[in-house]
C-alpha positions in Angstrom: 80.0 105.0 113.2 78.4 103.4 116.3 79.5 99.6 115.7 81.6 99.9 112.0 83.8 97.0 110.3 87.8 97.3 111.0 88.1 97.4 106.8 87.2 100.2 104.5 83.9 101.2 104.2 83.6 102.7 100.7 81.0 105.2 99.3 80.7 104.9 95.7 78.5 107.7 95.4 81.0 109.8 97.4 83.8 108.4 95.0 82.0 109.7 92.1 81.0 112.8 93.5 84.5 114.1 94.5 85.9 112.9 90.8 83.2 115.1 89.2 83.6 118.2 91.5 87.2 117.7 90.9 86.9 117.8 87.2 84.2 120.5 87.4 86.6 122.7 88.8 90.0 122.0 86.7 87.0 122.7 84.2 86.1 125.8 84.7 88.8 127.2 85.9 90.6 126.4 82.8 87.9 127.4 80.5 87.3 130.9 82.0 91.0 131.1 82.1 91.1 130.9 78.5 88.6 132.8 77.9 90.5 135.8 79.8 93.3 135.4 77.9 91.4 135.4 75.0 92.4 132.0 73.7 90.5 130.5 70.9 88.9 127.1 70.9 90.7 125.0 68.7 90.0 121.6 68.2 93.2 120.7 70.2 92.9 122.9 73.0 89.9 121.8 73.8 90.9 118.2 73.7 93.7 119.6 76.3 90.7 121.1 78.2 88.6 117.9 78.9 92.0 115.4 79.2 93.8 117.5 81.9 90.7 118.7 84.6 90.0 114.4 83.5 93.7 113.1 84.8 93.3 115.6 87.6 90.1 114.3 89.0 91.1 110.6 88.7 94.9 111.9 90.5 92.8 112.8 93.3 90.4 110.4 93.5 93.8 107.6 93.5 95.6 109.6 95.9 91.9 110.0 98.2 91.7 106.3 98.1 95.7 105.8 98.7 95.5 107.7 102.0 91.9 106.1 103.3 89.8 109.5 102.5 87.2 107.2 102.1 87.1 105.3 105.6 84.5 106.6 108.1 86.8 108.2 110.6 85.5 108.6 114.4 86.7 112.1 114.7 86.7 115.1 112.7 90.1 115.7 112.9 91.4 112.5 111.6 88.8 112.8 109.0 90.8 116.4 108.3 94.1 115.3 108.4 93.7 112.4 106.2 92.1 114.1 103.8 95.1 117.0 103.9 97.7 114.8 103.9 96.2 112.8 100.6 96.1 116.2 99.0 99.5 117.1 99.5 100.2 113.9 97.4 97.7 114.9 94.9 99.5 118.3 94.4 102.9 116.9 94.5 102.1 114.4 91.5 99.6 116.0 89.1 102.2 119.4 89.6 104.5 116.8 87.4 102.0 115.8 85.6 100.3 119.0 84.6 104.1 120.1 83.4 104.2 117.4 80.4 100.6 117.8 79.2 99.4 121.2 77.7 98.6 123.5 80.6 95.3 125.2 80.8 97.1 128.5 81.0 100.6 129.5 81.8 99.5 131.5 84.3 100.8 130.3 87.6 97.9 131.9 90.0 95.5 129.9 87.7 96.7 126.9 88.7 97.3 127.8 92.4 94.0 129.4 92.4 92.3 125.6 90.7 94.4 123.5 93.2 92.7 126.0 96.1 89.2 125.8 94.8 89.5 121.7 94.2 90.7 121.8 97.7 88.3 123.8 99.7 85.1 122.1 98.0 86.2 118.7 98.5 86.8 119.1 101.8 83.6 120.9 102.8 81.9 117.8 101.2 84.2 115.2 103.5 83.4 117.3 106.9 79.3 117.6 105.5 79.6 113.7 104.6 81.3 113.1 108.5 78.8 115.4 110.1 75.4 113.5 108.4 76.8 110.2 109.9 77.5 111.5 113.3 73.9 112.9 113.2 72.5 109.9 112.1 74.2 107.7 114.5 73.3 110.2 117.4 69.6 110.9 116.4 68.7 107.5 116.2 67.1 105.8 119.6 68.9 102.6 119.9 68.2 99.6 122.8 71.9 98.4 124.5 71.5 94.7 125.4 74.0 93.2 127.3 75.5 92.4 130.9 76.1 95.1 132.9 80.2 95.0 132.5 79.7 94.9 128.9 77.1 97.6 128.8 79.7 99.6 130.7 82.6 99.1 128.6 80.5 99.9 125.9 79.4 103.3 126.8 83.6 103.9 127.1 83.8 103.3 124.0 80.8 105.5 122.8 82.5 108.5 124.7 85.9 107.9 123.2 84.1 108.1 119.5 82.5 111.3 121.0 79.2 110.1 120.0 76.8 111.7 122.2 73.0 110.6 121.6 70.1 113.5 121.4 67.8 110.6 122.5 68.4 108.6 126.0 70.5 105.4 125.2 68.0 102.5 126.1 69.1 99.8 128.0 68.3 96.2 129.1 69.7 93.5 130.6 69.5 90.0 129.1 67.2 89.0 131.9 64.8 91.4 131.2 64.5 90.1 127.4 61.2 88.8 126.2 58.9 88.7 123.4 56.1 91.0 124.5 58.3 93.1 126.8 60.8 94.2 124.2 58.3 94.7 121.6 56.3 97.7 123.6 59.8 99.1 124.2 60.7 99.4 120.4 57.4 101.0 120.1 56.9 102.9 123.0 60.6 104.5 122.4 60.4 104.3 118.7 63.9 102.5 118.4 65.5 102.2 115.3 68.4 100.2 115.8 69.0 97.6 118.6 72.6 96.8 119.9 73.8 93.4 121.1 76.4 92.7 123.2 76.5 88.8 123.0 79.3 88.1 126.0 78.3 86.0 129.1 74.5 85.9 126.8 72.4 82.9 126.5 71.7 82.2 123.1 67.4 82.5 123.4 68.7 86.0 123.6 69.5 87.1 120.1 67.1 84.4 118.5 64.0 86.6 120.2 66.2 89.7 119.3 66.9 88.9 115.7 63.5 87.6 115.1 61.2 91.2 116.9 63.9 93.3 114.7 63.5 91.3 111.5 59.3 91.7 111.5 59.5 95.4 112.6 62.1 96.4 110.5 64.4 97.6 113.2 68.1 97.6 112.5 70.0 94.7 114.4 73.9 95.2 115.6 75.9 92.8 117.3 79.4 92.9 118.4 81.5 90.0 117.8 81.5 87.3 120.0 85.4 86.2 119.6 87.7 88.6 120.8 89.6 90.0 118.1 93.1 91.2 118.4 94.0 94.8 116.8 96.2 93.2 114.3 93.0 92.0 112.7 90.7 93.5 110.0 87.5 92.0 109.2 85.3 92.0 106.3 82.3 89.8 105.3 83.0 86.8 102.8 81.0 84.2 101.0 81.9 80.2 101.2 79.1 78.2 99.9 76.2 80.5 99.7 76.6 81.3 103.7 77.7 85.1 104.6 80.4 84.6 107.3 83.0 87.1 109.2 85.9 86.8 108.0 89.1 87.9 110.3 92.3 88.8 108.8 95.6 89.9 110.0 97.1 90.6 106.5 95.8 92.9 104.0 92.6 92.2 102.2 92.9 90.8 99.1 89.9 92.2 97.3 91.3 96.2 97.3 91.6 98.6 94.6 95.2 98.9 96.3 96.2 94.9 96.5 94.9 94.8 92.6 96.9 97.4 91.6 99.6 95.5 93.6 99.6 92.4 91.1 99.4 94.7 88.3 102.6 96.4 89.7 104.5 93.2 90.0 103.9 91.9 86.2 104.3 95.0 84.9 107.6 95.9 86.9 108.9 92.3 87.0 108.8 92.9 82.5 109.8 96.5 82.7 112.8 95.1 85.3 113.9 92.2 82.9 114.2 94.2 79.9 116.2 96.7 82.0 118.8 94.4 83.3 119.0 92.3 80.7 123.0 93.1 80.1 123.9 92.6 83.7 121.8 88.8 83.2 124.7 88.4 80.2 127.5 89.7 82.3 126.5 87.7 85.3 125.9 84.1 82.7 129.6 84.7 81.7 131.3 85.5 84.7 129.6 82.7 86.6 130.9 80.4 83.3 135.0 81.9 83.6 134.8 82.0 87.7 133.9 78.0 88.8 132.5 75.3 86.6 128.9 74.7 87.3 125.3 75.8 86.2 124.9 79.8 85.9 121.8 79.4 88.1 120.5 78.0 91.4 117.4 76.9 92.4 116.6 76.4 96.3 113.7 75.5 98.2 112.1 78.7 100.2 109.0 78.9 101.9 106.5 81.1 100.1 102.9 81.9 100.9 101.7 80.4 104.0 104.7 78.2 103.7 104.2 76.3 100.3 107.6 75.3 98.9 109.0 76.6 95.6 111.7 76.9 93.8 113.8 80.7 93.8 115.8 81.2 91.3 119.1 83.2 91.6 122.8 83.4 90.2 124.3 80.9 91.3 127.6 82.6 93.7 129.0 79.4 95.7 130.5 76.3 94.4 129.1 73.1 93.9 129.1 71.4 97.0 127.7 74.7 98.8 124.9 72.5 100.2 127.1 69.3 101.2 129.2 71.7 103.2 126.3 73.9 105.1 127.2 71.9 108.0 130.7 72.1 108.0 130.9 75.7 107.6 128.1 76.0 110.3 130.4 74.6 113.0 134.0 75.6 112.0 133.0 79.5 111.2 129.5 80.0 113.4 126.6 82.0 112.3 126.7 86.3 112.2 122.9 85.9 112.4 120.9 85.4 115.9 118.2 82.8 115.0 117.1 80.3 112.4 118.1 82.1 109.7 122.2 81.3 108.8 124.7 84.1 107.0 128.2 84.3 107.3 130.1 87.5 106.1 133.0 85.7 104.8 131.6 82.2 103.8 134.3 80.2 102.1 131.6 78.8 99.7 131.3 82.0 97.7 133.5 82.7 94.6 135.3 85.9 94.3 132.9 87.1 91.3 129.8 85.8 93.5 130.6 88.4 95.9 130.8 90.7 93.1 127.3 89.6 92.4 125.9 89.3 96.1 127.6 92.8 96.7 125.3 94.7 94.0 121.9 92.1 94.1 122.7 91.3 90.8 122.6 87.7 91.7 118.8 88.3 93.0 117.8 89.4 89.3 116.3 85.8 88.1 113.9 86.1 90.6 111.7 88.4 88.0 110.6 84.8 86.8 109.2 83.8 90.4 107.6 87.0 90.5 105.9 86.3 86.9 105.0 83.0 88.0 103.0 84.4 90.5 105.4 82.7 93.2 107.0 86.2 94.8 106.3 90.2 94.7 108.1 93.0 93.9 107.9 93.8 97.3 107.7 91.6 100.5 109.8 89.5 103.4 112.1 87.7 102.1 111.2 84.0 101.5 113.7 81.4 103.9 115.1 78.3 103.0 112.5 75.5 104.1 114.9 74.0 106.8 114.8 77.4 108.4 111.2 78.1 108.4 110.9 74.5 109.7 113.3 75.4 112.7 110.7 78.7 113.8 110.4 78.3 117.7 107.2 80.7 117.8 104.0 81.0 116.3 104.3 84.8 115.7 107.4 84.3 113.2 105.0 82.2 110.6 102.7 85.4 110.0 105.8 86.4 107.7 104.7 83.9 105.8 101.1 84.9 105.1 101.8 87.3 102.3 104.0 86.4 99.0 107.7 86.8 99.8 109.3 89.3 98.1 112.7 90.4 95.9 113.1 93.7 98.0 111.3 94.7 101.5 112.3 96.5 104.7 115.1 94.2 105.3 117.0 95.3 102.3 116.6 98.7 102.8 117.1 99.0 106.2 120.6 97.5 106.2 120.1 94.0 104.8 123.6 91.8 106.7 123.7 95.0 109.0 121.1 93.2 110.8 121.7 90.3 113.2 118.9 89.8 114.9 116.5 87.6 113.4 113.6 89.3 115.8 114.7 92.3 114.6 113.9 91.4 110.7 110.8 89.5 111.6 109.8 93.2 113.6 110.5 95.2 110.3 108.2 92.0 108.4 105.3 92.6 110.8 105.5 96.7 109.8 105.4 95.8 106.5 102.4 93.4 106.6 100.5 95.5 109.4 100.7 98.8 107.7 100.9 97.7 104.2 99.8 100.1 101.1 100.4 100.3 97.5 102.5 103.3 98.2 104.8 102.2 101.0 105.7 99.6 98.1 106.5 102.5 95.8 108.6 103.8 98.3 110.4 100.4 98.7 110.8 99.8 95.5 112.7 103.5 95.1 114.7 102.9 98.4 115.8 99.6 96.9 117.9 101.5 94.3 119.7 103.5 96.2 120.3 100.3 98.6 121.6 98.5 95.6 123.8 100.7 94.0 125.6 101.9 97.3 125.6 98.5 98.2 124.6 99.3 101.5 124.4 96.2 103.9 125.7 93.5 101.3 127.9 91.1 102.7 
């Protein structure tokens, strides 16, 4: 609460504890509603009456973790509305899902009255769980050390938390820092937790700091010394046996959520390529009867962070596509502002390539870059290499520090309906900055109606 990492800070007891409540209630709900309606318990009923409260309490404990239930929040409120708006998920889902498993009664006030139960318990234990660490944070004496501007920007942010401390907020400044000194003050005020603000600090400060804390047991915070932008999250890593700060402007990779990403993209990538598999034939033998030439295409993009690899696709142009970028470039221009070049009415394309280009199917083959571990499902959508190369600002590479993907905000929000290349690296950095497993569900269902309207194709 008082000085907290900008990642998730998870509670696996609290995890457990709202999956168990959870299934407590479905429970007994279920059980005394079958008892009501004089139900007998057969051997599959109660099967049905362990499975369902069971898929209902991991549901919620999925759509918790979706919505960041599970962050510390700095205000009550936010802790609130997280929590209601995660459950408005929950009810949404396992109302489907409850339909195709055997319901614990067909009584419809049953069910409301489970889903109003679950919800008022979990949430008393979310506000009792934010209320102990306010208290916590609050009743504990803490020692401020740092330069008076620091100190004072500092106590700004305390009030903005609305953090308000039983016990007198200590302070020194890092003149006043020495062995003796500080060590009657920890007693004499009984401090439990000593906060360092390391700015404009000499660094004898912290060593005597780190070192009184360490032999009296008193908890040691310290703000981080490299200003950190709010596009950042940090988290603590490992390299070589030594515990570092690790900041990162993309989504953290060690997530229930970015797991369940990669499972997402195998699985859909197979799913997808079974699917399609007809249009993969029609597009093999139209390619074949339109222009001689190999049915696929393999160009160079820049993937993550960059790396080159070859995407696969139908191939829509002719031949000599490539020989004649330049030519085309000068005699017909560019519709895109930027780096990035596409021409509504290229020459290059074959009539049954714009068939193909019109209705994605020609982006289908990259389901193998995705198995290979080389794209996502979702994602911006990886550049030729001489256009990455011809980036004139830092900012634009950060597209590239997450795997490109077949489908992203580009496609859905109008795909060649958009001209301005800062424009599609805005709706990139959206994507990357606000990233979660179910904005890439939501993608992924946009991307169908996208495709089949052909909305944006060119």
């Amino acid at each position: 609460m008082l000085i907290q990492n900008a990642d998730r800070t998870t509670y696996g007891i609290n995890k457990i504890i709202v999956v168990v409540l959870a299934f407590v209630v479905f429970f007994v709900v279920g059980f005394v509603s079958w008892k009501w309606d004089g139900l007998q318990p057969e051997p599959w009923r109660l099967r049905t009456l362990v499975l369902t409260p069971l898929t209902m309490s991991l549901l919620l404990y999925f759509c918790c973790d979706q919505f960041g239930v599970y962050y510390r929040c700095l205000t009550l409120g936010r802790c609130i509305r997280k929590f209601v708006v995660a459950y408005i998920c929950f009810v949404a889902i396992s109302s489907i899902t409850w339909i195709y498993l055997v319901p614990f009664s067909v009584n419809i006030v049953v069910q409301i009255l489970t889903y109003l139960l679950t919800f008022l318990a979990v949430l008393w234990l979310r506000i009792l769980r934010f209320r102990a660490e306010k208290r916590l944070t609050e009743q504990a004496p803490t020692l401020l050390v740092g330069m008076p501007d620091r100190v004072k920007e500092f106590r700004i942010l305390l009030e903005k938390d609305h953090l308000e401390f039983k016990e007198a907020l200590n302070v020194l400044l890092p003149e006043e820092v020495e062995p003796e000194g500080v060590r009657k003050l920890l007693i004499k005020n009984c401090i439990s937790k000593v906060v360092f603000l390391p700015e404009g600090v000499p660094a004898s400060v912290p060593e005597c700091l780190v070192e009184l804390c360490g032999r009296m047991g008193v908890d040691f915070y310290a703000t981080m010394v490299v200003g950190m932008p709010h596009v950042h999250k940090t988290y603590f890593g490992v390299m070589g046996g030594a515990r570092m700060l690790v900041y990162k402007s993309t989504p953290i990779p060690y997530t229930t959520s970015w797991q369940l990403k990669k499972i997402l993209d195998k699985v859909g990538s197979l799913l997808l390529l079974a699917v399609t598999s007809p249009l993969w034939l029609l597009a093999a033998v139209g390619i074949k009867l339109s222009a001689p030439g190999p049915v696929f295409y393999r160009q160079k993009r820049s993937g993550l962070y960059g790396r080159e690899f070859g995407m696969w696709k139908f191939r829509t142009m002719y031949q000599d596509a490539d020989k004649r970028l330049n030519e085309v470039k000068a005699q017909y221009g560019n519709d895109m502002d930027g780096p990035i070049f596409k021409l509504e009415n290229d020459p290059r394309i074959f009539a049954f390539g714009r068939f193909l280009r019109k209705f994605s199917i020609d982006e289908l083959p990259q389901l193998i870059n995705v198995l290979k571990g080389e794209m996502s499902l979702v994602g911006p959508r990886p550049l030729p290499v001489y256009e990455t190369e011809a980036f004139t600002s830092d900012a634009h590479r950060r597209r590239l520090s997450v795997l490109p993907g077949v489908t992203g905000y580009w496609q859905i929000a109008g795909r060649s309906n958009i001209r301005e290349f800062e424009r599609l690296v805005e709706l990139d950095m959206n994507y990357i900055d606000h990233w979660s497993l179910w904005m890439d569900i939501k993608l992924l269902l946009k991307t169908v109606p996208a495709v089949l309207f052909a909305r944006g194709a060119k």
